[in-house]
N, C-alpha and C positions, 0 to 999 in steps of 0.2 A: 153786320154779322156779329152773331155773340160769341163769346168764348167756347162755348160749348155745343155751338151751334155748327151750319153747314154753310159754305159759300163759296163762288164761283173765283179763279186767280184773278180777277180784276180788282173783286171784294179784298181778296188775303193782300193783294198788292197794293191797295190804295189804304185798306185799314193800316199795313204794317208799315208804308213807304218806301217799297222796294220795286225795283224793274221786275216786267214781267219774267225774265230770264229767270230773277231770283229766285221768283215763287215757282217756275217750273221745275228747279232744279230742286229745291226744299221739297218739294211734295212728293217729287218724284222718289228720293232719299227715306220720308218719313213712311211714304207707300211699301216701299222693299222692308222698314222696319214693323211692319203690322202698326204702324202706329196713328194712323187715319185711314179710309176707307172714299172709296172713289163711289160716285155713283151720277146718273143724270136723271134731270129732271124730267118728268115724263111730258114726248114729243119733242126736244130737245136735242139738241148735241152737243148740247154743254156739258159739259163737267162740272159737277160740287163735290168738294171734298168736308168729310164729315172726322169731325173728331168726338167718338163718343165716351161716358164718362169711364170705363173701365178698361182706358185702350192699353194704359202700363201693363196689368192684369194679362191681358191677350198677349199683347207682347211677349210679354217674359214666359207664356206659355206656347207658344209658337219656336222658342227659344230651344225648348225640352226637342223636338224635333232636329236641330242643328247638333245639341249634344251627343243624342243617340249616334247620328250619320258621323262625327269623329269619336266616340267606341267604336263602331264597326271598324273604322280605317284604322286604328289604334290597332286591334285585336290583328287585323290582317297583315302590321306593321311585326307586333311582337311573332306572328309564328312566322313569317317572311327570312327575319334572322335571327330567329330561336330567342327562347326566353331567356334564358343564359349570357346571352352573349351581352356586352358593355351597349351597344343600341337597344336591346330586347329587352334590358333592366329600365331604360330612360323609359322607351316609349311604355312598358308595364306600370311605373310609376304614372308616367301625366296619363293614363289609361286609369288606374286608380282616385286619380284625383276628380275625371268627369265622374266617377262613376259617385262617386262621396258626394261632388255639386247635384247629380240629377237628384238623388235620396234626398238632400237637405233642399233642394227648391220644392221639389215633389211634399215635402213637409211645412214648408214655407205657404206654399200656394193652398194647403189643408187648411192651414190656420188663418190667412189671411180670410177665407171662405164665410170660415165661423165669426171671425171679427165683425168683419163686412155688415153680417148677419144681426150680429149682435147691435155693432154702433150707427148704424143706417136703416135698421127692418125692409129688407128690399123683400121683394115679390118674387 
C-alpha cells in the first residue's frame, strides 16, 4: 500500500504495526473527519480506505458546514436571552468570532485554489 494509495485494514495494520482494533478505530475516527473515504472493491465486501491528495482541503471545507450549524444555535442562543443581557453579549461575541472564521476560511480556501493552481497546474 502506498502512501497515497488505497488498502484493505489488514494492509494499514500490517504496513503500520498495529492490532486490527487499532486500525478500526483510526479509520473509523479519520472517516467522521472527511479525511479518508471508504469504498469496496468491486464484487467484494471488503473495505479500502482511500486517502486522496486533497483530503486537508475537503476537510476543512466540510468544516464551513459545522460552523454555519453553531451560528444558527448561537443566533437562537442570543435572542433566547436577549442581546443585552450578560449571556446574550458572551454568546453575540463567540457568535461574531464564527462569523469572522467562516469569512477568513471562505478567503483562505479562495486563495489556496489559486495557489494550487498556480504551483501544481492541476486539471
Amino acid at each position: 500500500m502506498s502512501f497515497t494509495g488505497a488498502g484493505g485494514s489488514a494492509d494499514l495494520g500490517e504496513a503500520l504495526r498495529i492490532s486490527p482494533a487499532a486500525v478500526s478505530g483510526a479509520v473509523r475516527y479519520l472517516d467522521q473527519q472527511h479525511l479518508v473515504s471508504r469504498e469496496r472493491e468491486p464484487g467484494s465486501r471488503r473495505e479500502r480506505y482511500r486517502v486522496h491528495g486533497d483530503q486537508w482541503y475537503e476537510a476543512l471545507t466540510s468544516r464551513e458546514a459545522v460552523i454555519r450549524r453553531w451560528q444558527d444555535a448561537l443566533r437562537e442562543g442570543v435572542a433566547s436571552v436577549g442581546p443585552d443581557s450578560p449571556a446574550g453579549r458572551r454568546l453575540g461575541e463567540t457568535l461574531a468570532f464564527f462569523e469572522f472564521v467562516e469569512k477568513e476560511v471562505e478567503g483562505i480556501m479562495d486563495r489556496w485554489r489559486v495557489h494550487r493552481e498556480e504551483r501544481f497546474e492541476r486539471e
